[in-house]
LUMBA-650627 format. One record per residue (C-alpha): x, y, z; residue number from 1; chain; residue in one letter. Coordinates in steps of 0.02 Angstrom, whole numbers, plus 50000, padded with zeros to 5 digits. Example, Ala and Ser with C-alpha at 12.3 -4.5 7.8 and 13.67 -1.06 7.14 Angstrom:
X, Y, Z, i, ch, aa
50615, 49775, 50390, 1, A, a
50684, 49947, 50357, 2, A, s
//
This chain:
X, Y, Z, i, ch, aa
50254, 51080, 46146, 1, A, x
50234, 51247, 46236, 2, A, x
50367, 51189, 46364, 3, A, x
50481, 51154, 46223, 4, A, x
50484, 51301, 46154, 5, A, x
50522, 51377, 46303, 6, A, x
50667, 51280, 46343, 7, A, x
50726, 51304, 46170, 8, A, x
50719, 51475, 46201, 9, A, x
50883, 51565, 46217, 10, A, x
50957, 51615, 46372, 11, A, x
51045, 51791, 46352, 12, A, x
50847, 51835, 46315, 13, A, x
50772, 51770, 46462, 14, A, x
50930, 51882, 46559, 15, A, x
50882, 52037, 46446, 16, A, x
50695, 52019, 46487, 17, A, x
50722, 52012, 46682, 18, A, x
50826, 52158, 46673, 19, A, x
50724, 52279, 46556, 20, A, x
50656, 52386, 46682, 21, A, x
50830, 52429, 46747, 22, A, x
50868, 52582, 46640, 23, A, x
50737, 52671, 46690, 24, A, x
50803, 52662, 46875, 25, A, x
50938, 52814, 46927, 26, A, x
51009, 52808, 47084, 27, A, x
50940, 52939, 47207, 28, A, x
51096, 53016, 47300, 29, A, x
51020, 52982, 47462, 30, A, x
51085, 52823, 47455, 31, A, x
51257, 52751, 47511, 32, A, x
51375, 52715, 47391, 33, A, x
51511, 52620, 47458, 34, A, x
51693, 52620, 47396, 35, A, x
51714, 52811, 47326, 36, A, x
51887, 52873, 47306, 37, A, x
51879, 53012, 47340, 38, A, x
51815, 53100, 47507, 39, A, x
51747, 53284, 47524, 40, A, x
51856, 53376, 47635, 41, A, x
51724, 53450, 47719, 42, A, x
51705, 53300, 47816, 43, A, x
51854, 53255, 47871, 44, A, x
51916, 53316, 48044, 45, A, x
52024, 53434, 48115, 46, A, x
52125, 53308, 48209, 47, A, x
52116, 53218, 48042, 48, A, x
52199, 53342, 47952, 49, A, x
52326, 53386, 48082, 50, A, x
52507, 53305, 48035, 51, A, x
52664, 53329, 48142, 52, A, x
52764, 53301, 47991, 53, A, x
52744, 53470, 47929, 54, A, x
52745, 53531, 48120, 55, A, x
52915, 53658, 48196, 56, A, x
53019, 53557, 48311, 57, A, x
52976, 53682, 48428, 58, A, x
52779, 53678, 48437, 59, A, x
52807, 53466, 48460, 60, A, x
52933, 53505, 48603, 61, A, x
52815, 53624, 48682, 62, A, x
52649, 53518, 48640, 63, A, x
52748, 53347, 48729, 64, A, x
52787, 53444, 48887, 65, A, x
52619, 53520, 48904, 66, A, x
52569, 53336, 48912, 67, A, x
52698, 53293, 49032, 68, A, x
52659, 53442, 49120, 69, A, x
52449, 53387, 49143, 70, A, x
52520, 53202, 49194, 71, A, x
52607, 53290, 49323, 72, A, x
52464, 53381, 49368, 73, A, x
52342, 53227, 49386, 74, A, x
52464, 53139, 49493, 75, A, x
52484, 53267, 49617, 76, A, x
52301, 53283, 49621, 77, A, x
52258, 53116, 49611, 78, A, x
52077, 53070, 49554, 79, A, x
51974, 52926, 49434, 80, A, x
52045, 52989, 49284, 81, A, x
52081, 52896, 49119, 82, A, x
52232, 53039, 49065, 83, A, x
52385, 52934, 49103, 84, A, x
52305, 52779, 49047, 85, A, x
52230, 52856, 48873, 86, A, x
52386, 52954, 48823, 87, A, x
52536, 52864, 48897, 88, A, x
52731, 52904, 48877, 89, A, x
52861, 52863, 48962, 90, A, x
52955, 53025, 48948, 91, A, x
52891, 53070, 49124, 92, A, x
52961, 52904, 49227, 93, A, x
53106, 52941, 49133, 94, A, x
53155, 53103, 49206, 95, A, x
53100, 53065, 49378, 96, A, x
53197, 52904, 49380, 97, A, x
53351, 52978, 49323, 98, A, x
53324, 53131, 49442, 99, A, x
53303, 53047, 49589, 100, A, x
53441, 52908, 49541, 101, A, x
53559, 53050, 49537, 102, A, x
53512, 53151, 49694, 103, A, x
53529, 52970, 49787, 104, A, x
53709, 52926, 49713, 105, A, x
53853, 52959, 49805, 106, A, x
53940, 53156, 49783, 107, A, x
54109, 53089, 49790, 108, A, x
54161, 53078, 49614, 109, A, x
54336, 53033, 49629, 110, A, x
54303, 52874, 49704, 111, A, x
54255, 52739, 49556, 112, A, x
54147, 52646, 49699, 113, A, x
54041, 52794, 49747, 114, A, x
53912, 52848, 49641, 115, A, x
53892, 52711, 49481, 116, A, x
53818, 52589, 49559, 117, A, x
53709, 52650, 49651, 118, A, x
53636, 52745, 49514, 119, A, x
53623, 52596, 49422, 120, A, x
53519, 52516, 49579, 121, A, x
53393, 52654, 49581, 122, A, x
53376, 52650, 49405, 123, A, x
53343, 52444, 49401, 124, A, x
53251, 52451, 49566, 125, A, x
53128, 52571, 49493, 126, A, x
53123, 52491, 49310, 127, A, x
53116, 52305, 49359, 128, A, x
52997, 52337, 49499, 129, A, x
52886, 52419, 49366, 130, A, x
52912, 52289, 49260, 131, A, x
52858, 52159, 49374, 132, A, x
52718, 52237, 49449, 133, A, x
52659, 52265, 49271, 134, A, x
52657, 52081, 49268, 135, A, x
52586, 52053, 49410, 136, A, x
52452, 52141, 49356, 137, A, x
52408, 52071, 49193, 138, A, x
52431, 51892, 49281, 139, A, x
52287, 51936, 49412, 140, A, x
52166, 51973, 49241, 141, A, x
52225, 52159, 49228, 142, A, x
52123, 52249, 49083, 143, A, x
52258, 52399, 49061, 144, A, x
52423, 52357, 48941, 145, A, x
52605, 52319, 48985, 146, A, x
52652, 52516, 48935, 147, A, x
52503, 52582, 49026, 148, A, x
52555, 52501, 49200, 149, A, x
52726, 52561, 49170, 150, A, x
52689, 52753, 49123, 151, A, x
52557, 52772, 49278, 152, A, x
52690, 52682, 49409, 153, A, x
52842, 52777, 49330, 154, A, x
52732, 52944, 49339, 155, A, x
52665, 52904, 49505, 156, A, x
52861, 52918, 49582, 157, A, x
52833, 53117, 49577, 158, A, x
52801, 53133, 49765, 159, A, x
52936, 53013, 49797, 160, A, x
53044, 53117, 49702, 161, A, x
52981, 53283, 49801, 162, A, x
53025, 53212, 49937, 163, A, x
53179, 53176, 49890, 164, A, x
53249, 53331, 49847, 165, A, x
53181, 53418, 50029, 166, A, x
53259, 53286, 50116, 167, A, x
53431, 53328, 50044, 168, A, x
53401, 53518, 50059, 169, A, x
53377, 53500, 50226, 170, A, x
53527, 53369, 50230, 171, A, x
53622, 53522, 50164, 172, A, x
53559, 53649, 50281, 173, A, x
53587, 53545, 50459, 174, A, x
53556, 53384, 50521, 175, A, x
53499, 53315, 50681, 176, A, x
53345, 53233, 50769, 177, A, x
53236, 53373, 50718, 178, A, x
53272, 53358, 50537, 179, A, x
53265, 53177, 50544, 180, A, x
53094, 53187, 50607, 181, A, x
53033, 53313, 50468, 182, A, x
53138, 53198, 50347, 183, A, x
53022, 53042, 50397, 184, A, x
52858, 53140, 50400, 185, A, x
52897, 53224, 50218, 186, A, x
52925, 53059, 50164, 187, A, x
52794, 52966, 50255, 188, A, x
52673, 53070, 50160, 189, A, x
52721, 53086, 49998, 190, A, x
52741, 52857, 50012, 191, A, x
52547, 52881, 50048, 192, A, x
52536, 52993, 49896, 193, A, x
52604, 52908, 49773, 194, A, x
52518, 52740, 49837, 195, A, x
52345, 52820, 49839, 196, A, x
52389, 52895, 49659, 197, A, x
52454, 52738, 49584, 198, A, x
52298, 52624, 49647, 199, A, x
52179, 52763, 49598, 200, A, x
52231, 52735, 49410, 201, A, x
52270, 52556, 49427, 202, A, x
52132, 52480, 49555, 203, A, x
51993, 52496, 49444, 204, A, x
52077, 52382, 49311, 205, A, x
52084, 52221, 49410, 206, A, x
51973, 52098, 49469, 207, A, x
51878, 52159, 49620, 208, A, x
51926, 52002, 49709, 209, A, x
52097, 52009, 49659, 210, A, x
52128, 52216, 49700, 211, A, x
52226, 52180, 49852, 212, A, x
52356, 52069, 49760, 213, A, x
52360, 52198, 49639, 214, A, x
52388, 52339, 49757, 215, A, x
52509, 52250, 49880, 216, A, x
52655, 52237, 49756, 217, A, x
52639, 52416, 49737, 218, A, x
52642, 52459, 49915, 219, A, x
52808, 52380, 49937, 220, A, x
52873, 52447, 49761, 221, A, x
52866, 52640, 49856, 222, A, x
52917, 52553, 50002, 223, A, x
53079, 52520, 49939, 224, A, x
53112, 52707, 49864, 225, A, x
53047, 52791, 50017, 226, A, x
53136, 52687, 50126, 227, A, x
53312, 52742, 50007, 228, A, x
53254, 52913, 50013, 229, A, x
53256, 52916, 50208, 230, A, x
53402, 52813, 50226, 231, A, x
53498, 52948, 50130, 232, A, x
53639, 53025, 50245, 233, A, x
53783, 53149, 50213, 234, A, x
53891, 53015, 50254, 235, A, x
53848, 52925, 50053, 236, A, x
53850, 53097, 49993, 237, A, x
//
């Protein structure tokens, strides 16, 4: 009989009974409380804050060449560094591609076959060689992304691009053994540079038993440009 009654008991007053003690409980405010709308600005972050929205035109000019400026700075003084790979552009390979494209195209104007193309072979030289070493790299079980490959080999061209625009300065200024010899040393060493720089970013991303296929393609992607750069005469100018 007793367990009859208590099945005939009703069932919103079983509910009430396990819950009686409840309103006696507060919650402390040491606990977490998840899903608040709003959030104390005291804890939210400079950086957080920050919005480039409401920014002048001329402080995000100045702040994007100041990082140009530091990329610039870490490939001529190439160490393990995670700058170009952390805050990548492509501003930087930009410029340098279109600089050097133009100091390597032909100066006479006037003639429709002079110039053009050959600034459209730098410029797809430099891109699709990117391009491909990019691929190359992500084939061989590269951890770095498509962009970051691309911003560290377009940055990398600096040297290359130094080199460059001595080698037609002293094209300018005379010509001759001697300053063929200088020519091939400037450029010599500025192919080393930019290959040491490029594999300093890039080497650490692939496989260790796959480094040297990695590093290869790269070696004959400034191969190409230096080897443009000192085959450069007056005579195309």
């Amino acid at each position: 009989m007793v367990w009859g009654a208590a099945r005939q008991r009703p069932a919103g007053r079983g509910v009430f009974c396990q819950f009686a003690g409840l309103s006696d409980v507060s919650i402390s405010q040491d606990i977490p409380v998840e899903g608040e709308i709003t959030v104390p600005m005291a804890s939210q972050s400079q950086e957080e804050d920050f919005s480039t929205l409401d920014e002048p035109v001329k402080d995000t000019i100045m702040r994007d060449l100041k990082a140009v400026g530091k990329k610039f700075f870490h490939v001529m003084y190439p160490k393990k560094s995670t700058a170009l790979l952390r805050d990548w552009d492509l501003w930087g390979p930009l410029v340098l591609c279109v600089s050097l494209a133009l100091m390597l195209q032909s100066g006479n104007v006037n003639n429709k076959d002079d110039g053009g193309p050959q600034f459209a072979e730098v410029f797809v030289i430099i891109w699709f060689g990117a391009v491909v070493i990019t691929l190359n790299s992500k084939l061989l079980g590269g951890t770095i992304s498509f962009f970051q490959s691309l911003c560290v080999l377009g940055y990398c061209i600096l040297p290359l691009t130094v080199a460059m625009l001595v080698s037609r300065l002293m094209l300018l200024a005379s010509g001759g053994t001697v300053t063929f010899i200088i020519r091939l040393i400037v450029v010599i060493t500025m192919f080393a540079w930019s290959t040491f720089a490029s594999t300093a970013f890039l080497a650490d991303s692939q496989p260790p038993n796959r480094r040297a296929l990695a590093v290869y393609p790269i070696f004959l992607f400034y191969f190409v440009i230096s080897w443009m750069i000192l085959t450069f005469s007056p005579s195309s100018a």
